[in-house]
C-alpha positions as CSV (number, residue, x, y, z in Angstrom):
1,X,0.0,0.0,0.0
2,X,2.8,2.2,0.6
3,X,4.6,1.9,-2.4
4,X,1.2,2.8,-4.8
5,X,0.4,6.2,-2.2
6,X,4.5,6.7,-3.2
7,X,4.2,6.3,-6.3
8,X,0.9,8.8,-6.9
9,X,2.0,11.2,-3.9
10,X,5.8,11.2,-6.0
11,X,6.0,9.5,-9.3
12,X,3.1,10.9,-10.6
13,X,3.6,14.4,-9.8
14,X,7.3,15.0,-10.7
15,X,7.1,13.8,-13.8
16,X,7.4,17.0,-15.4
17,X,10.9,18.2,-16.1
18,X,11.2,21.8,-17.0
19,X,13.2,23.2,-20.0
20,X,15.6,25.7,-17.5
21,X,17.4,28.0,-20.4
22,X,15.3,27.8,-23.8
23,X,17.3,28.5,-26.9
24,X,14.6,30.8,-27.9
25,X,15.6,33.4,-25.2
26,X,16.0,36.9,-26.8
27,X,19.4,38.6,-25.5
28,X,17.9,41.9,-26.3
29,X,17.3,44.9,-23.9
30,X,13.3,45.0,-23.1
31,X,12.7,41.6,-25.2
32,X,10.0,39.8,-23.7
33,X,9.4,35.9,-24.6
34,X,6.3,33.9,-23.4
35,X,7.0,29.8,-23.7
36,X,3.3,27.8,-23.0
37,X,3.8,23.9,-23.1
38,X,3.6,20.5,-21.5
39,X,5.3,17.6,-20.6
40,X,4.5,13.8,-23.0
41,X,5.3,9.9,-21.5
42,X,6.5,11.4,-18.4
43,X,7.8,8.6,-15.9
44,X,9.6,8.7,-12.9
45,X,11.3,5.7,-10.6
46,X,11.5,6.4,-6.9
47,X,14.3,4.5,-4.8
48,X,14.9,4.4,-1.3
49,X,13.3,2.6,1.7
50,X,10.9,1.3,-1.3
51,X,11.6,1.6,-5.4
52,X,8.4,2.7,-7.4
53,X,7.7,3.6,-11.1
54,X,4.8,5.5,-12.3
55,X,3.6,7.7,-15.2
56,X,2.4,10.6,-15.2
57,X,-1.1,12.3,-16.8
58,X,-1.7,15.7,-16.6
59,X,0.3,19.6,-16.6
60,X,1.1,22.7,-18.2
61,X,4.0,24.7,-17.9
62,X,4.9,28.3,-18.6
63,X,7.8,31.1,-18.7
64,X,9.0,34.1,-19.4
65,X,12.1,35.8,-20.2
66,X,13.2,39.5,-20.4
67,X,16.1,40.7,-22.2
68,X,18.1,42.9,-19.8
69,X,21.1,43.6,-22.0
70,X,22.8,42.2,-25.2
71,X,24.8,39.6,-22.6
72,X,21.6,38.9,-19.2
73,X,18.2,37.9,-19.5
74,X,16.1,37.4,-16.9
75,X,13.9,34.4,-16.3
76,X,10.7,32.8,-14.3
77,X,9.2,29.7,-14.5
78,X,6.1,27.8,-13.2
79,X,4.2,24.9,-13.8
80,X,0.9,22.6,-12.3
81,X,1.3,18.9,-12.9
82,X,-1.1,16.1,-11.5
83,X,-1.5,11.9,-11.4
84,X,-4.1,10.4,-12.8
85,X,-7.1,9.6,-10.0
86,X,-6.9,6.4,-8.5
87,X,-8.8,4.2,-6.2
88,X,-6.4,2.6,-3.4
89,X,-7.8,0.2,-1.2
90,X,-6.1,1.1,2.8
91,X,-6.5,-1.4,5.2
92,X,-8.2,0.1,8.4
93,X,-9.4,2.7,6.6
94,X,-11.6,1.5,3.3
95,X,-11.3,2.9,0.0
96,X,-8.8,6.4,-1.2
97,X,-9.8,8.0,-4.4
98,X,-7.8,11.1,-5.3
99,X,-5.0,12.4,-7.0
100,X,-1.2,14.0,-6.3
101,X,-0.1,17.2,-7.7
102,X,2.7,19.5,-7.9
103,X,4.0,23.0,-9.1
104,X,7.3,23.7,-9.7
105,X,8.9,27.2,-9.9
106,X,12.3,28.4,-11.2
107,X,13.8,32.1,-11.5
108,X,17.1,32.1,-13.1
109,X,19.4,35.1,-14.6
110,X,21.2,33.7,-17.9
111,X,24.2,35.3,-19.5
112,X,25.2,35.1,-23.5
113,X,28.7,33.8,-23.5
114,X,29.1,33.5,-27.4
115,X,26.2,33.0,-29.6
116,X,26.5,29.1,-29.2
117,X,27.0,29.4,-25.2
118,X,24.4,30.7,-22.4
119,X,25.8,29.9,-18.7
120,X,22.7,30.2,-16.2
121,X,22.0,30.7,-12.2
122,X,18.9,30.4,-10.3
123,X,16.7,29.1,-7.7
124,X,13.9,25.9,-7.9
125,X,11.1,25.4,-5.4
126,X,9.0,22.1,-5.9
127,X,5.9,22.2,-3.5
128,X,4.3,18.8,-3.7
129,X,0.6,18.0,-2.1
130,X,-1.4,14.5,-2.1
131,X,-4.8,15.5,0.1
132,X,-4.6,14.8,3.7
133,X,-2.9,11.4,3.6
134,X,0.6,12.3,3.0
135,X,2.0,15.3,4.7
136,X,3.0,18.1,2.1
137,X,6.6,18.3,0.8
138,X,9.0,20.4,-1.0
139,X,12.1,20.6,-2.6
140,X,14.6,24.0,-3.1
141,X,17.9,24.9,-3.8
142,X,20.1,27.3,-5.9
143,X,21.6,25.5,-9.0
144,X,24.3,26.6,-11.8
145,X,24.3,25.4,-15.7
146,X,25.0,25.7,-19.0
147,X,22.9,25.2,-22.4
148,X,24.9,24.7,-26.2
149,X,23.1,25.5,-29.1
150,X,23.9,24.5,-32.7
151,X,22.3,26.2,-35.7
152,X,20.9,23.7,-38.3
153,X,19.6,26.6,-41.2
154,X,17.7,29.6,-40.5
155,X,15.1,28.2,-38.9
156,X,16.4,24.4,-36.7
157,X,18.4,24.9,-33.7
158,X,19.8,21.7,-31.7
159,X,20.4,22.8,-28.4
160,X,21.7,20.6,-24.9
161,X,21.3,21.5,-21.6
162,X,23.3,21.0,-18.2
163,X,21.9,22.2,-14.7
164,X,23.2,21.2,-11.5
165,X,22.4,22.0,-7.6
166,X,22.4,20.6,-4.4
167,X,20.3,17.4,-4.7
168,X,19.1,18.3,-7.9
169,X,20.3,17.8,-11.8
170,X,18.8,18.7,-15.0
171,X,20.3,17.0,-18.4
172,X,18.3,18.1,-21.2
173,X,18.6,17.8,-25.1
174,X,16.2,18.9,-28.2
175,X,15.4,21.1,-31.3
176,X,13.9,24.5,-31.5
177,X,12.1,25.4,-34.9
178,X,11.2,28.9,-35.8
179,X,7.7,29.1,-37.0
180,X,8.4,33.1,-37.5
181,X,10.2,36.2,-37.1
182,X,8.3,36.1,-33.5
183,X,7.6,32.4,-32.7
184,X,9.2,29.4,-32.1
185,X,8.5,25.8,-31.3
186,X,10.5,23.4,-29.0
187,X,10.7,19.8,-28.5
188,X,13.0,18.1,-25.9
189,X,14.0,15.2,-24.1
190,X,14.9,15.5,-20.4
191,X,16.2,13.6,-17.4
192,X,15.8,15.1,-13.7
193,X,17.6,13.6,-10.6
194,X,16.0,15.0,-6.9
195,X,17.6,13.4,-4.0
196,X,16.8,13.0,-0.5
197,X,13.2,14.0,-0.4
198,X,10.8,14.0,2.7
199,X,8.1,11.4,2.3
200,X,5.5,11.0,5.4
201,X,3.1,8.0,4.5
202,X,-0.4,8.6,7.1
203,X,1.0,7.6,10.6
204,X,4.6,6.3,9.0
205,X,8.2,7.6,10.2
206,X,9.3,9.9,7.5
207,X,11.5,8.4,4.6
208,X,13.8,9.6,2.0
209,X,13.9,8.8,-1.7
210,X,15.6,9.7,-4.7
211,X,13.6,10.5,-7.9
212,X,14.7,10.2,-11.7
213,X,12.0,11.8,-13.5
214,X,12.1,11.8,-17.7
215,X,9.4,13.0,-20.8
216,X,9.4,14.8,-23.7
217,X,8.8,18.5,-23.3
218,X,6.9,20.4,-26.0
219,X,6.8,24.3,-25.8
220,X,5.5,27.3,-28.2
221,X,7.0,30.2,-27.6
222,X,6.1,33.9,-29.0
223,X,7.7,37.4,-28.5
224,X,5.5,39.8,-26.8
């Protein structure tokens, strides 16, 4: 019973892996970009006192970045992600139908290198919720990285992403294709690592787990 109330109150939730320093960010004084997307076949395993894998169902993400300079931009991120509603059958207790959710925030300041080379630095907060059988968590910390791009023709862009912070990792790698002078779209594949996170099952001692969460990441972005 533990390990399904895990996986919803965890696996389900996390699955969503944000893209942290889009190649479509404008390096332009006042340049304002909107991104709007989700996250597809988003899974997560959980290991620690227990090991769990789940998939994800539901979420939509969004950012914006502000040109500050021809070198700094200036980011924030949010999103709202949710499990799929299940029945769980508790022993004492009867019969649990609900769901988990989460919503994930970033603010990062990112700096132009070169054109091929943004280096970033910012700030995560995960709040996570699952009703009144498992005791809210969260998960913050500051983090550092680094995102590559490589220009196919005028409009493909393959770019990879690197983000690191304490208990927490980002690899990230896709395509961004502009649709126009003013829009964008971008696909990616990414792989998230959170360790040592608070999990309180009902009446339980409190356990930690580590989380690898991965899906495809699909994004529209416009210039406001």
């Amino acid at each position: 019973m533990r390990k399904i109330i895990a996986a919803l109150t965890m696996g389900l939730v996390l699955t969503a892996t944000p893209v942290l320093a889009s190649p479509t960010a404008v390096f332009e004084q006042g340049a304002i970009i909107l991104e709007l997307g989700s996250t597809l076949n988003s899974k997560v395993k959980g290991q620690g006192s227990f090991n769990v894998e789940a998939d994800g169902d539901f979420g939509y993400k969004y950012s914006i970045t502000t040109g500050l300079s021809d070198k700094f931009a200036l980011q924030y991120k949010q999103g709202y992600f949710r499990s799929e509603t299940k029945t769980i059958l508790v022993p004492g207790k009867g019969s649990l139908t609900t769901y988990a959710k989460s919503e994930p925030m970033d603010i990062n300041l990112l700096y132009k290198v070169n054109p091929t080379i943004s280096l970033l630095a910012g700030y995560e907060h995960s709040k996570i919720s699952y009703g009144n059988y498992v005791a809210a968590a969260s998960h913050s910390t500051f983090h550092v990285g680094l995102t590559a791009t490589h220009k196919l023709d005028d409009r493909a862009t393959l770019f990879a992403t690197a983000v690191r912070g304490s208990g927490a990792s980002l690899n990230e790698a896709g395509i961004s294709y502009k649709l126009s002078a003013a829009s964008a779209f971008t696909v990616s594949y990414a792989e998230r690592k959170v360790k040592d996170v608070d999990l309180k099952i009902l009446t339980a001692p409190t356990q930690k787990a580590d989380y690898t969460m991965t899906g495809i990441t699909c994004m529209f972005g416009t210039r406001l």
